[in-house]
Biopython code that builds the backbone (N, CA, C, O; Angstrom):
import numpy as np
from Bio.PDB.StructureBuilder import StructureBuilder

atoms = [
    (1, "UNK", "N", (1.201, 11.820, -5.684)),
    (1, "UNK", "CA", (1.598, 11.313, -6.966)),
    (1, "UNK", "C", (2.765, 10.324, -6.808)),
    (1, "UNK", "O", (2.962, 9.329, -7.506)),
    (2, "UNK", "N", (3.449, 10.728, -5.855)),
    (2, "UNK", "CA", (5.008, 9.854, -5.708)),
    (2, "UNK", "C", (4.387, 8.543, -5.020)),
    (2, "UNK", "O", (4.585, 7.542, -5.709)),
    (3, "UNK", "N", (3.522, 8.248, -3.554)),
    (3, "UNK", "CA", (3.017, 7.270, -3.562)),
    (3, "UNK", "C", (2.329, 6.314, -4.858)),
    (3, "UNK", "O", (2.867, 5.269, -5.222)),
    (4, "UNK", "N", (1.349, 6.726, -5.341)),
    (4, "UNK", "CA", (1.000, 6.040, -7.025)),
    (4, "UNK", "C", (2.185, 5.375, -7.933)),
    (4, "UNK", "O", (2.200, 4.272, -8.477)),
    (5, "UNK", "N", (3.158, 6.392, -7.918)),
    (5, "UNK", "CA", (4.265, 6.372, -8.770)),
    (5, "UNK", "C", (5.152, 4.500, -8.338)),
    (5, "UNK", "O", (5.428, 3.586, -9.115)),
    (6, "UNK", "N", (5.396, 4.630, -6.448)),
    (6, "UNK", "CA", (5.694, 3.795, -6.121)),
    (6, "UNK", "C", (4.804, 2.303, -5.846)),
    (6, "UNK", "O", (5.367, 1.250, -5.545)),
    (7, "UNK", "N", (3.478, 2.435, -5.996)),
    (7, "UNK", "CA", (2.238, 1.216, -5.916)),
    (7, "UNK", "C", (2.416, 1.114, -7.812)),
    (7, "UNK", "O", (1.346, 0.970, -8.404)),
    (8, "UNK", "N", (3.035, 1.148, -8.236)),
    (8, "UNK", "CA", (2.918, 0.725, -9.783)),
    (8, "UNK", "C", (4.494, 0.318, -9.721)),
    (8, "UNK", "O", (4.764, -0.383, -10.696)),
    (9, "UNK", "N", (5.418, 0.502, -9.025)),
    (9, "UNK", "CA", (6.909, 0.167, -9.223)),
    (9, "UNK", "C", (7.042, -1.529, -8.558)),
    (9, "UNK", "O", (6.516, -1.963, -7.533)),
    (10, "UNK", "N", (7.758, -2.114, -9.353)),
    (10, "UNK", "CA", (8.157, -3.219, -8.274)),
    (10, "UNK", "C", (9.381, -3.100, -7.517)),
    (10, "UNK", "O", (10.364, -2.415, -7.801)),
    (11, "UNK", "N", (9.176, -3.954, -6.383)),
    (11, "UNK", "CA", (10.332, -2.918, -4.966)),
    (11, "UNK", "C", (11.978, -3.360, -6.144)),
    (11, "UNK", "O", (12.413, -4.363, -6.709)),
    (12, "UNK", "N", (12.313, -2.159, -6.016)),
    (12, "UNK", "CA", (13.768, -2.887, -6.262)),
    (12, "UNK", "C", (14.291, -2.506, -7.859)),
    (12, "UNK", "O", (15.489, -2.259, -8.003)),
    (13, "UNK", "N", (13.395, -2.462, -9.036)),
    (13, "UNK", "CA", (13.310, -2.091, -10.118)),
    (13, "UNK", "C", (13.635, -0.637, -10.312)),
    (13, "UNK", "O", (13.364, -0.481, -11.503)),
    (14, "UNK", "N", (14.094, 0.630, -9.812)),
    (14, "UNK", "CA", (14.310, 1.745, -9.434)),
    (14, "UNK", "C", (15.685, 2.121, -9.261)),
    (14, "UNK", "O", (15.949, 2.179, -8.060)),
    (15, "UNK", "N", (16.687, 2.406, -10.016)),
    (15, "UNK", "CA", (17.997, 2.238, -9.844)),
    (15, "UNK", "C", (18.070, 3.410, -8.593)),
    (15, "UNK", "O", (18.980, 3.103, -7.823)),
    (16, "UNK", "N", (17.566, 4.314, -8.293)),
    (16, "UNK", "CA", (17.814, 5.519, -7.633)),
    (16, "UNK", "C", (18.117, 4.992, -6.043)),
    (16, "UNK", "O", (19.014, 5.403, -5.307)),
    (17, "UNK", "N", (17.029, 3.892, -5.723)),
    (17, "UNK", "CA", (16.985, 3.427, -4.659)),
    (17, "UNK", "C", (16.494, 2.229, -4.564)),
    (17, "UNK", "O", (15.318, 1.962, -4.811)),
    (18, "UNK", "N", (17.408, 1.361, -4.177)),
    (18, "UNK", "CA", (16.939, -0.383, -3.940)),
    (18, "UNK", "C", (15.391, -0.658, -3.375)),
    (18, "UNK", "O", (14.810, -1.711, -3.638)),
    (19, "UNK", "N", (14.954, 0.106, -2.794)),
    (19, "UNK", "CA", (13.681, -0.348, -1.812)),
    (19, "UNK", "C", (12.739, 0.657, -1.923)),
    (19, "UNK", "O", (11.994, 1.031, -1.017)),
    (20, "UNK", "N", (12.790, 1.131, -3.169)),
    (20, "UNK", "CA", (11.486, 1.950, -4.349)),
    (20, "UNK", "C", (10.697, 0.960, -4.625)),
    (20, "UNK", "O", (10.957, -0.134, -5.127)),
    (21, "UNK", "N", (9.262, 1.612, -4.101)),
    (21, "UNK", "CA", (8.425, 0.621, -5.005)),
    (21, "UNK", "C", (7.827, -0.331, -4.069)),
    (21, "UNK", "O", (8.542, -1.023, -3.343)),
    (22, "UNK", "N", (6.329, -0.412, -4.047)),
    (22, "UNK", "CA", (5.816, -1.612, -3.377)),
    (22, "UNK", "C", (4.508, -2.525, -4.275)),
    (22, "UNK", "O", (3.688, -3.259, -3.725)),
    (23, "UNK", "N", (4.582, -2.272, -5.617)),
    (23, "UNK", "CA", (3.511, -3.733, -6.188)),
    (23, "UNK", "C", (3.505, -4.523, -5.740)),
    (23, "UNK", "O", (2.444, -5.139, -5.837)),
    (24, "UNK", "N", (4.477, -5.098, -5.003)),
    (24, "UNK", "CA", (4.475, -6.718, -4.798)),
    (24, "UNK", "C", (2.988, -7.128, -3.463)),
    (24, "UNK", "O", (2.298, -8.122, -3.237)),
    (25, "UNK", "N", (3.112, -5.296, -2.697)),
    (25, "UNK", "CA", (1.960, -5.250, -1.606)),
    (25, "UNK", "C", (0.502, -6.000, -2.531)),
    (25, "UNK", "O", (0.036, -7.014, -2.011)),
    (26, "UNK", "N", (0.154, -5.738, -3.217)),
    (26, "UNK", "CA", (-1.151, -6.427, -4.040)),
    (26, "UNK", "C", (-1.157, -7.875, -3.932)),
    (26, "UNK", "O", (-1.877, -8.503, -3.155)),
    (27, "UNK", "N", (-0.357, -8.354, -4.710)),
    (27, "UNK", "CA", (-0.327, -9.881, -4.973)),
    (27, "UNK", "C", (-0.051, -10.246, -3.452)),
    (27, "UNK", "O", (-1.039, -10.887, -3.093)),
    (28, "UNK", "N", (0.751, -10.142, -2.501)),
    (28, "UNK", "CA", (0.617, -10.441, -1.389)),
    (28, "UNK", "C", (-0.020, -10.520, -0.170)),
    (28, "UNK", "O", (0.294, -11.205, 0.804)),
    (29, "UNK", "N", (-1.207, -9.543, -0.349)),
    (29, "UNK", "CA", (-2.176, -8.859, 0.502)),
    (29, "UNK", "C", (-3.084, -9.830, -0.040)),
    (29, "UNK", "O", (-3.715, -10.364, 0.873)),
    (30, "UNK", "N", (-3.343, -10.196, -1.000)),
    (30, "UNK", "CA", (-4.446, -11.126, -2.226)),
    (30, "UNK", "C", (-4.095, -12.759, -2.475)),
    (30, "UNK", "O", (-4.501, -13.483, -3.385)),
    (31, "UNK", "N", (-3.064, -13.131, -1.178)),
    (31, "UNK", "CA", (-3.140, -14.520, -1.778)),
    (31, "UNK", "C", (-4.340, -15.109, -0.885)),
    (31, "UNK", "O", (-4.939, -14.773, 0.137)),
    (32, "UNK", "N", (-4.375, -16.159, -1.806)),
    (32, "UNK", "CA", (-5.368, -16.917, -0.999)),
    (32, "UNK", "C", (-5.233, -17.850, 0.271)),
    (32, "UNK", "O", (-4.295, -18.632, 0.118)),
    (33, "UNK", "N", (-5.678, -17.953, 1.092)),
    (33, "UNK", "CA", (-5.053, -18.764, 2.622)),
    (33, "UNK", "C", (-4.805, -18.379, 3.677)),
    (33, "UNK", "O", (-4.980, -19.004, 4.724)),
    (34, "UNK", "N", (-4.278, -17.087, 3.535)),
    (34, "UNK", "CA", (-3.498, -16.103, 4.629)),
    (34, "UNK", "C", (-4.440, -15.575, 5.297)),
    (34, "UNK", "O", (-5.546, -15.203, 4.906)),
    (35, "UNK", "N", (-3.949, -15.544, 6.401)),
    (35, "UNK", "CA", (-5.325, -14.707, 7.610)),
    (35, "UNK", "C", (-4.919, -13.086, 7.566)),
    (35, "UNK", "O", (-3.948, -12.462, 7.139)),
    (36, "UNK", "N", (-6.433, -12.655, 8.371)),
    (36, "UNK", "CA", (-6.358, -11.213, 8.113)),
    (36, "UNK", "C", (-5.864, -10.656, 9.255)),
    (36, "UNK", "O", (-5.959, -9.464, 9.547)),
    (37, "UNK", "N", (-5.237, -11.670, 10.031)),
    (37, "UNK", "CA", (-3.474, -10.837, 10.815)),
    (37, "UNK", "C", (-2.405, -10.990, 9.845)),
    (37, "UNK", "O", (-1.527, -10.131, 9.931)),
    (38, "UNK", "N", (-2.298, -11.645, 9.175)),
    (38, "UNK", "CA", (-1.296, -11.586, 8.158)),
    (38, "UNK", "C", (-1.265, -10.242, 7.494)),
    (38, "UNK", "O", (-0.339, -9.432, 7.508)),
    (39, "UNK", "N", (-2.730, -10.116, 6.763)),
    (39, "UNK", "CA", (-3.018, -9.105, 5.752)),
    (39, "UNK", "C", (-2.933, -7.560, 6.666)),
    (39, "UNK", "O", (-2.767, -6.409, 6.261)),
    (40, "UNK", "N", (-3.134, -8.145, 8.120)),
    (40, "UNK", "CA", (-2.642, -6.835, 8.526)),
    (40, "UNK", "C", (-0.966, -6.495, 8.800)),
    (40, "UNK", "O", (-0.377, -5.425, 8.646)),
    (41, "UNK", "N", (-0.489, -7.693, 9.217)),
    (41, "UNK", "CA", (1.051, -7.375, 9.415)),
    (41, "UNK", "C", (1.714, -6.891, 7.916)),
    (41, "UNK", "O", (2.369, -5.850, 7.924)),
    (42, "UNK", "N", (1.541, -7.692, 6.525)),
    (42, "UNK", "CA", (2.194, -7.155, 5.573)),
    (42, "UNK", "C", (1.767, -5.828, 5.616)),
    (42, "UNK", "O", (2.675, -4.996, 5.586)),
    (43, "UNK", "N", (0.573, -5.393, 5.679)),
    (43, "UNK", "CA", (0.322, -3.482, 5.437)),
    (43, "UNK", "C", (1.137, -2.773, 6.402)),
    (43, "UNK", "O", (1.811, -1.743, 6.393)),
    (44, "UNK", "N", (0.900, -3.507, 7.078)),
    (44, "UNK", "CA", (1.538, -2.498, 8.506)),
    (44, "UNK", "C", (3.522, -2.181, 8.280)),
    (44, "UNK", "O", (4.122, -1.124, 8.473)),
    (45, "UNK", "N", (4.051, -3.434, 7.855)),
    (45, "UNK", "CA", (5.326, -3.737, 7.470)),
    (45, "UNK", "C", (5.736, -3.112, 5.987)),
    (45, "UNK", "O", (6.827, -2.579, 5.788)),
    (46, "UNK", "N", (4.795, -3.242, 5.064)),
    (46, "UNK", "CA", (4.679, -1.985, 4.002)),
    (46, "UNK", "C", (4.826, -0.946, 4.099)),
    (46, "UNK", "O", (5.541, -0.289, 3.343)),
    (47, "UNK", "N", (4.075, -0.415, 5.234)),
    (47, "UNK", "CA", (3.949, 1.447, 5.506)),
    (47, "UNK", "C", (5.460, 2.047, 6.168)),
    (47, "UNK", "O", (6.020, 3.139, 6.069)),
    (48, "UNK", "N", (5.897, 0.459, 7.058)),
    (48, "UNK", "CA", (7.305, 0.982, 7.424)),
    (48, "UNK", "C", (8.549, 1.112, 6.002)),
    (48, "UNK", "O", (9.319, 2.009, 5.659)),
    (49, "UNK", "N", (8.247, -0.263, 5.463)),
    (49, "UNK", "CA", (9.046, 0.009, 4.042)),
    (49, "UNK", "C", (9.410, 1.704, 3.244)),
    (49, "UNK", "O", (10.459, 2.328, 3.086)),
    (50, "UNK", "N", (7.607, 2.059, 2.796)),
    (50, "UNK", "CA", (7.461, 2.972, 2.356)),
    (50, "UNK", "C", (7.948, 4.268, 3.034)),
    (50, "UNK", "O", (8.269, 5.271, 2.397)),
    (51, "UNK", "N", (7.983, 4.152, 4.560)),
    (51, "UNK", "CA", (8.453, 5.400, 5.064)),
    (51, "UNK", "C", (9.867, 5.621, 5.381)),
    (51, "UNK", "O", (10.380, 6.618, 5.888)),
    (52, "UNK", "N", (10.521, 4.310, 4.923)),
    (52, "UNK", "CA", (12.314, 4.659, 5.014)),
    (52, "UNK", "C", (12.547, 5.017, 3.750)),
    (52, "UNK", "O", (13.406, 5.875, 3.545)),
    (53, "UNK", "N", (11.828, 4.430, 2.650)),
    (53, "UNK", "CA", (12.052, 5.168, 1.683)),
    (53, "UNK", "C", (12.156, 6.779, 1.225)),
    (53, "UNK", "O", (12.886, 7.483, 0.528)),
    (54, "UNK", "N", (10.897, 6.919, 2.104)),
    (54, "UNK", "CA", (11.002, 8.703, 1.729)),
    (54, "UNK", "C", (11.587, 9.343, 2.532)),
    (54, "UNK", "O", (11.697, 10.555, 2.347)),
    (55, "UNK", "N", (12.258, 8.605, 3.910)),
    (55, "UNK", "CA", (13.487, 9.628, 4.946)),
    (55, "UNK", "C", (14.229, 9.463, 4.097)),
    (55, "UNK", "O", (14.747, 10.528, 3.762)),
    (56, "UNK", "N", (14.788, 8.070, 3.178)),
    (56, "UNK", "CA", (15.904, 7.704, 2.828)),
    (56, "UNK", "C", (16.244, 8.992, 1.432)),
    (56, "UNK", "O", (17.376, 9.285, 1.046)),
    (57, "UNK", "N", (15.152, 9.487, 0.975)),
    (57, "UNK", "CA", (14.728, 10.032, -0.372)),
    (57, "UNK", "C", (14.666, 11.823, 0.339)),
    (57, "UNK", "O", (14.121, 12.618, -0.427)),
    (58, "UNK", "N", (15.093, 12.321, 1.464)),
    (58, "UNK", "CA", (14.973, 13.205, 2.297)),
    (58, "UNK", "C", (13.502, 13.996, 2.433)),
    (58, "UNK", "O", (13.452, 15.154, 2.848)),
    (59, "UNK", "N", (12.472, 13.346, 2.090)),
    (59, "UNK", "CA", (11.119, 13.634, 1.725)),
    (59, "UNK", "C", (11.031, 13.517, 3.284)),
    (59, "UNK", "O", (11.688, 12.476, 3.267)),
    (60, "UNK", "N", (10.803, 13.680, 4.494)),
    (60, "UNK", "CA", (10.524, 13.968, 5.591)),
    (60, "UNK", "C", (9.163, 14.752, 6.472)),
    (60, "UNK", "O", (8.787, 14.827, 7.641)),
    (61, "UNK", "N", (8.850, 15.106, 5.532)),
    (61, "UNK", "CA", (7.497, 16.023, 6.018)),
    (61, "UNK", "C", (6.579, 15.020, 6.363)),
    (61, "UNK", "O", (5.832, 15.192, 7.326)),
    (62, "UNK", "N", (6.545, 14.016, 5.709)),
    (62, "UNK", "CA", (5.101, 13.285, 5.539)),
    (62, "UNK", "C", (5.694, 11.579, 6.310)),
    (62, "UNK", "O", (6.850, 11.175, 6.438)),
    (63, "UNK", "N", (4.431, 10.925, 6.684)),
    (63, "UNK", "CA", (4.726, 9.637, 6.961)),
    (63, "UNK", "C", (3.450, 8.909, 6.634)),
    (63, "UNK", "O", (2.321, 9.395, 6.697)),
    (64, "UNK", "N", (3.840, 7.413, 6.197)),
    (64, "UNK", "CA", (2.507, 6.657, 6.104)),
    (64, "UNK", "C", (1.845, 5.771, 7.145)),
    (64, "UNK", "O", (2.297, 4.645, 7.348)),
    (65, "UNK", "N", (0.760, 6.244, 7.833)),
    (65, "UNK", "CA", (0.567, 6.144, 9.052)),
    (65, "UNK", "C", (-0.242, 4.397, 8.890)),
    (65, "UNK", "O", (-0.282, 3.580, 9.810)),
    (66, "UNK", "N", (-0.713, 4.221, 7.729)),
    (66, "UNK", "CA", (-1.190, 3.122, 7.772)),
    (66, "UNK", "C", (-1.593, 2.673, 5.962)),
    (66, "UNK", "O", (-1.662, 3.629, 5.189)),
    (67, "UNK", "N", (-1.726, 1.896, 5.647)),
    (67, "UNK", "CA", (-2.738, 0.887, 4.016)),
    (67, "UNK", "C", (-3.863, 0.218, 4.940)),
    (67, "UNK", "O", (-3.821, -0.499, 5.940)),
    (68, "UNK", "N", (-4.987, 0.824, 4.083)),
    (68, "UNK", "CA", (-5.709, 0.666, 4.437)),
    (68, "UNK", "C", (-6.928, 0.255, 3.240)),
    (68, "UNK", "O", (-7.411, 1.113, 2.501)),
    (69, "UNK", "N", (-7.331, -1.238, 3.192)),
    (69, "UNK", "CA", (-7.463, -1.934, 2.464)),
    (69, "UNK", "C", (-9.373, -1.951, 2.417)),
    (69, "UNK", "O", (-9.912, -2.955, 2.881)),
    (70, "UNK", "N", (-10.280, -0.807, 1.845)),
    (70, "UNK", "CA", (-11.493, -0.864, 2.464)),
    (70, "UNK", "C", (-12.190, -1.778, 1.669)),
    (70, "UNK", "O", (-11.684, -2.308, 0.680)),
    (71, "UNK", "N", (-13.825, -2.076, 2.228)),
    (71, "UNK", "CA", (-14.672, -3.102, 1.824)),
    (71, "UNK", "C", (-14.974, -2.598, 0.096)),
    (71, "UNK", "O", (-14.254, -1.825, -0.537)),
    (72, "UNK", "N", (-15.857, -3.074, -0.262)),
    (72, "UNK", "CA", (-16.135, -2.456, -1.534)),
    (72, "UNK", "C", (-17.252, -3.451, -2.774)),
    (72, "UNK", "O", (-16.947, -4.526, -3.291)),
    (73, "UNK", "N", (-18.218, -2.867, -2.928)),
    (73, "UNK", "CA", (-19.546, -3.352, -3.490)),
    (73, "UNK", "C", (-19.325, -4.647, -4.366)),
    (73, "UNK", "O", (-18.332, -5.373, -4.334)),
    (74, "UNK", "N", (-20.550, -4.805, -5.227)),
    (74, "UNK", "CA", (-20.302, -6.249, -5.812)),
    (74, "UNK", "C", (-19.177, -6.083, -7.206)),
    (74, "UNK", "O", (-19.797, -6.306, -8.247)),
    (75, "UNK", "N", (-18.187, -5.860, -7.374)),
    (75, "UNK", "CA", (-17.903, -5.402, -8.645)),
    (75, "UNK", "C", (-17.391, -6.817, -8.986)),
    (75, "UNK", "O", (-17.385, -6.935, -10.212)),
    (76, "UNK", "N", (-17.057, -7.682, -8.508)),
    (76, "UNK", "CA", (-16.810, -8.410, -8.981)),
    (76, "UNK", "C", (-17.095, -9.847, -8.154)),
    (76, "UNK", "O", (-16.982, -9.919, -6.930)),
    (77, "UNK", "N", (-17.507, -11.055, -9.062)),
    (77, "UNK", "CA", (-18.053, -11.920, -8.731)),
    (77, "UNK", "C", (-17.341, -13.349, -7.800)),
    (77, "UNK", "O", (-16.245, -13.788, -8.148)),
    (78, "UNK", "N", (-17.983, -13.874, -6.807)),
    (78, "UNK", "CA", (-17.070, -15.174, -6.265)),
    (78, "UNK", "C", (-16.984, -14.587, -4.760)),
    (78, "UNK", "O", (-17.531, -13.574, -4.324)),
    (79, "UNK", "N", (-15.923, -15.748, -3.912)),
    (79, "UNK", "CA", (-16.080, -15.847, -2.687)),
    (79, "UNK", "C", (-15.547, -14.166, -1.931)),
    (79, "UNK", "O", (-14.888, -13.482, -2.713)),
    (80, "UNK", "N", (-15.740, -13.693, -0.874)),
    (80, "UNK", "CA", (-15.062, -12.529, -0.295)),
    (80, "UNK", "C", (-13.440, -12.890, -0.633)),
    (80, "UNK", "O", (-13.067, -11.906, -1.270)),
    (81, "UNK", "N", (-12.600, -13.576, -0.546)),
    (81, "UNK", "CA", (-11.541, -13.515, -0.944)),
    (81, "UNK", "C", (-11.054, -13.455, -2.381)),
    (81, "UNK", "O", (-9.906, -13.219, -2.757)),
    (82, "UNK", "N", (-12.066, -13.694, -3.074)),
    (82, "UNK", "CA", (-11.962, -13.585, -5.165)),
    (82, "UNK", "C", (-12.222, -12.610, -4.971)),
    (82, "UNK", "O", (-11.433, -11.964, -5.660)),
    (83, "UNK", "N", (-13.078, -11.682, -4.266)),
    (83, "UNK", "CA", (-13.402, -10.260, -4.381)),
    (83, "UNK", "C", (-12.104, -9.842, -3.950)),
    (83, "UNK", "O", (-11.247, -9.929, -4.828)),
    (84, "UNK", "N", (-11.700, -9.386, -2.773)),
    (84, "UNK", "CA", (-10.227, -9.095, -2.301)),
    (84, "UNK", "C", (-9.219, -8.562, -3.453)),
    (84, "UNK", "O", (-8.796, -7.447, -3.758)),
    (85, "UNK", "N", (-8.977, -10.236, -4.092)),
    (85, "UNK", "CA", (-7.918, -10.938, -4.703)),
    (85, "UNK", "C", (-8.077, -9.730, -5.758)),
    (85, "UNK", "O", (-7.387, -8.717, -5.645)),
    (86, "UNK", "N", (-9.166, -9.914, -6.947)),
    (86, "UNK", "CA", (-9.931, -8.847, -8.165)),
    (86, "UNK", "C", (-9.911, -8.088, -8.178)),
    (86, "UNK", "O", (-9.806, -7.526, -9.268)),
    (87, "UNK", "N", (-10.019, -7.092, -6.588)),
    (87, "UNK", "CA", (-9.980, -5.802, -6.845)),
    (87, "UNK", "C", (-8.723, -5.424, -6.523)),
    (87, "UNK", "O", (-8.435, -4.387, -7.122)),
    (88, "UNK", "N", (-7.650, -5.915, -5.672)),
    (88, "UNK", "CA", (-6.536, -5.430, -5.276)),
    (88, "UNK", "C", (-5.896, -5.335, -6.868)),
    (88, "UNK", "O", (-5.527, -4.257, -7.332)),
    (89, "UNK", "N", (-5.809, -6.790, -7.735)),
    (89, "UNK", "CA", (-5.269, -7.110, -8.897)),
    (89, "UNK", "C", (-5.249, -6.050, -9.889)),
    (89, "UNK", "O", (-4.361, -5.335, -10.352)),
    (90, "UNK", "N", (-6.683, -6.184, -10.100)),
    (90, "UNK", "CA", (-7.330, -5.752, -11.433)),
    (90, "UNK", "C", (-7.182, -3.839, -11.093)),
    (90, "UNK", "O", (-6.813, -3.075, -11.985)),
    (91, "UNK", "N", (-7.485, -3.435, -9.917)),
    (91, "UNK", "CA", (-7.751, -1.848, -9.829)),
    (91, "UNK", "C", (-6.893, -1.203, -9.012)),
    (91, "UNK", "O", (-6.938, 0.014, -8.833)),
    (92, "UNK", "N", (-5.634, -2.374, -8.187)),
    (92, "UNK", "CA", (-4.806, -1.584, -7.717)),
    (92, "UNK", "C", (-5.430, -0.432, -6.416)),
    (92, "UNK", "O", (-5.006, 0.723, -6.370)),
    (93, "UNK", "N", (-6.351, -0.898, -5.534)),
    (93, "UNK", "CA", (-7.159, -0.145, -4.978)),
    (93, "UNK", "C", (-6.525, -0.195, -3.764)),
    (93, "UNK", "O", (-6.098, -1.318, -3.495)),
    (94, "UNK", "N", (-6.312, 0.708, -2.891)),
    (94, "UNK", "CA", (-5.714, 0.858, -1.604)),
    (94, "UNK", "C", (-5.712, 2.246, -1.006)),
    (94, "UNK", "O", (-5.281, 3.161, -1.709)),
    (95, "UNK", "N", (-6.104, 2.478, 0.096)),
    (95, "UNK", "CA", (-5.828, 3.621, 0.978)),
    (95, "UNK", "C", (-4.858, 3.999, 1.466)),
    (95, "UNK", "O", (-4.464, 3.158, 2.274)),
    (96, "UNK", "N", (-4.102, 5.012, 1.406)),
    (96, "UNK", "CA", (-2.979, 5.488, 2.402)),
    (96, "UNK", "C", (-3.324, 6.811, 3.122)),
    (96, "UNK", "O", (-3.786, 7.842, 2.634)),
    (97, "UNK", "N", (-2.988, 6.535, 4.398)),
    (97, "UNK", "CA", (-3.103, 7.509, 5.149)),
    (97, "UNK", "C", (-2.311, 8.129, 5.736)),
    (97, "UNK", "O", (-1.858, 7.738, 6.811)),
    (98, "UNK", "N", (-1.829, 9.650, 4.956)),
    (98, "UNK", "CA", (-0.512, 10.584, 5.060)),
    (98, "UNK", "C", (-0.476, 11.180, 6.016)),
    (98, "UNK", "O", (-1.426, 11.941, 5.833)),
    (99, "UNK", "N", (0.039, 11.498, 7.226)),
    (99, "UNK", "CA", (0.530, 12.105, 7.962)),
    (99, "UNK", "C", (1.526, 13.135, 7.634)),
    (99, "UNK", "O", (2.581, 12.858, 7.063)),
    (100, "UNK", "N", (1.098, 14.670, 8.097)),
    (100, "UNK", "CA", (2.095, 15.176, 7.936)),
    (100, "UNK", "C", (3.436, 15.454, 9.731)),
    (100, "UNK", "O", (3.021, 16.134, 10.670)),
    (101, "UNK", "N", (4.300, 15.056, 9.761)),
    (101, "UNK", "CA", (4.871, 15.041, 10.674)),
    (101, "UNK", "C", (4.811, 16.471, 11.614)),
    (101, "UNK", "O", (4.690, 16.374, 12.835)),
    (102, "UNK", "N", (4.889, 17.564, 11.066)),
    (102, "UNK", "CA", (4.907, 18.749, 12.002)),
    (102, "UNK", "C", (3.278, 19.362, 12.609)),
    (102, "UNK", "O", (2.998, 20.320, 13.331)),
    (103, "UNK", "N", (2.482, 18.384, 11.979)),
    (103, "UNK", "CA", (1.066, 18.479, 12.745)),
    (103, "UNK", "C", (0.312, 17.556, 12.827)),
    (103, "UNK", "O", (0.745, 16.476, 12.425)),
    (104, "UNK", "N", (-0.876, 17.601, 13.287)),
    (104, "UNK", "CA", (-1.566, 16.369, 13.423)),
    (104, "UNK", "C", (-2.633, 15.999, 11.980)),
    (104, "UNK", "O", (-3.516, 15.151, 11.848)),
    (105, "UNK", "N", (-2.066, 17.098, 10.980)),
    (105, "UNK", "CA", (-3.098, 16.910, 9.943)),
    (105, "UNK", "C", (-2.839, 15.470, 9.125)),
    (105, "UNK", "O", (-1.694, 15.049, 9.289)),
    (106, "UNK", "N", (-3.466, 14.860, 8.499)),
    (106, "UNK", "CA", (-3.316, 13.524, 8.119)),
    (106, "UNK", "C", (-4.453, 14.127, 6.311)),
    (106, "UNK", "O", (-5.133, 15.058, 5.879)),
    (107, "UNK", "N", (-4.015, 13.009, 5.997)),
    (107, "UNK", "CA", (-4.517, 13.014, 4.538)),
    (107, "UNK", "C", (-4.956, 11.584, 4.190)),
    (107, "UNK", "O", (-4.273, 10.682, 4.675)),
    (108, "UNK", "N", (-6.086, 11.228, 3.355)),
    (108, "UNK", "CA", (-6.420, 10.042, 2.919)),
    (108, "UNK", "C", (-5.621, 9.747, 1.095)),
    (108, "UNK", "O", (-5.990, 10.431, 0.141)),
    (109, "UNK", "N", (-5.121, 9.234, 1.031)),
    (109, "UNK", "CA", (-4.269, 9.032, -0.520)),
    (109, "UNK", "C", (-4.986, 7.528, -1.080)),
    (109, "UNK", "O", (-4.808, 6.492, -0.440)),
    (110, "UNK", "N", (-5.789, 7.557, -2.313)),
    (110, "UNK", "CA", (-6.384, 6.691, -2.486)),
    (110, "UNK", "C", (-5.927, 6.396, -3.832)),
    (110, "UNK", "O", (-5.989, 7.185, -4.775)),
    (111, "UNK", "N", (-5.385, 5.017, -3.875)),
    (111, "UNK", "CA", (-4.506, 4.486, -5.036)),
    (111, "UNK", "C", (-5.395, 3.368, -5.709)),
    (111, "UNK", "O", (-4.970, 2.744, -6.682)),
]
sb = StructureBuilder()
sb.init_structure("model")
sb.init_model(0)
sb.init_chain("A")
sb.init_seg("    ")
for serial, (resi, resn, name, xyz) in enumerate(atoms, 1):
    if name == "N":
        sb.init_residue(resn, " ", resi, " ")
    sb.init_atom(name, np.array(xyz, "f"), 0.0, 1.0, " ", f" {name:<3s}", serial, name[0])
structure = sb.get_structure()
């Protein structure tokens, strides 16, 4: 729930903690031009964001091992990157994959 909580926050808008919050991951993951080493370095650089946040927040159990951005049917119309762009926008759609630190169990968190 606290991940969700923070994919709807914009970073920074959160008086509790300056670096709450990652919306801005959407519009950035979704511009148009950028290669998909890019689209992998911002996720990858996201998940570190997100996980100082929750040491910083003493939430420690868990880590975000990766965003993980999957394919997804015709829902909406235009080039593979209008698709991208539409669904990140419009549905806020993204994978996270939780790690819990004291085992190897992992969790899929789908936003």
């Amino acid at each position: 729930m606290l991940l969700g909580i923070m994919a709807r926050t914009p970073r920074g808008s959160w008086a509790g903690h300056a670096s709450f919050g990652f919306n801005e991951f959407f519009s950035e993951f979704a511009k148009q031009g950028i290669s998909q080493e890019s689209r992998t370095r911002i996720a990858e650089t996201t998940a570190k964001e997100i996980n100082a946040v929750l040491a910083d927040l003493g939430l420690t159990s868990y880590r975000v091992d990766s965003l993980v951005i999957e394919p997804f049917g015709n829902e909406v119309q235009g080039s593979r990157q209008e698709k991208w762009a539409g669904h990140i926008m419009e549905h806020r759609s993204v994978t996270l994959i939780l790690r819990e630190i004291s085992s190897d169990r992992a969790t899929r968190c789908v936003l």
